[in-house]
Phi, psi and omega in degrees: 000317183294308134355292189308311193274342187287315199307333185287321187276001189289304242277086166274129186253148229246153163250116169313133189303149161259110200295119179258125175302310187277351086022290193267336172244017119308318156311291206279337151281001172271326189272006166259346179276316184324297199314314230262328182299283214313296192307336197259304173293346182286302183296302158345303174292309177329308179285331196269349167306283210300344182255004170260350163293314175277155032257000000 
């Protein structure tokens, strides 16, 4: 009997998360300044390989 009743008090019903607008898009505005620094030293290095190459 004692099985029956802890399972019955496990059975919690979950509150759907609510999504903060502002949160998330401070995220995707910290992961597009990311992207763009990455992008911007890849190509950088990229170019001073290719111009350390004609020498």
């Amino acid at each position: 009997m004692t099985a029956r009743a802890a399972s019955k008090t496990n059975h919690r019903k979950h509150q759907p998360a609510l999504i903060d607008t502002a949160g998330l898009a401070s995220v995707i505005a910290l992961n597009l300044t990311n992207m763009a620094t990455v992008m911007a030293s890849s190509a950088t290095v990229l170019l001073c390989l290719l111009i350390a190459k004609r020498f």
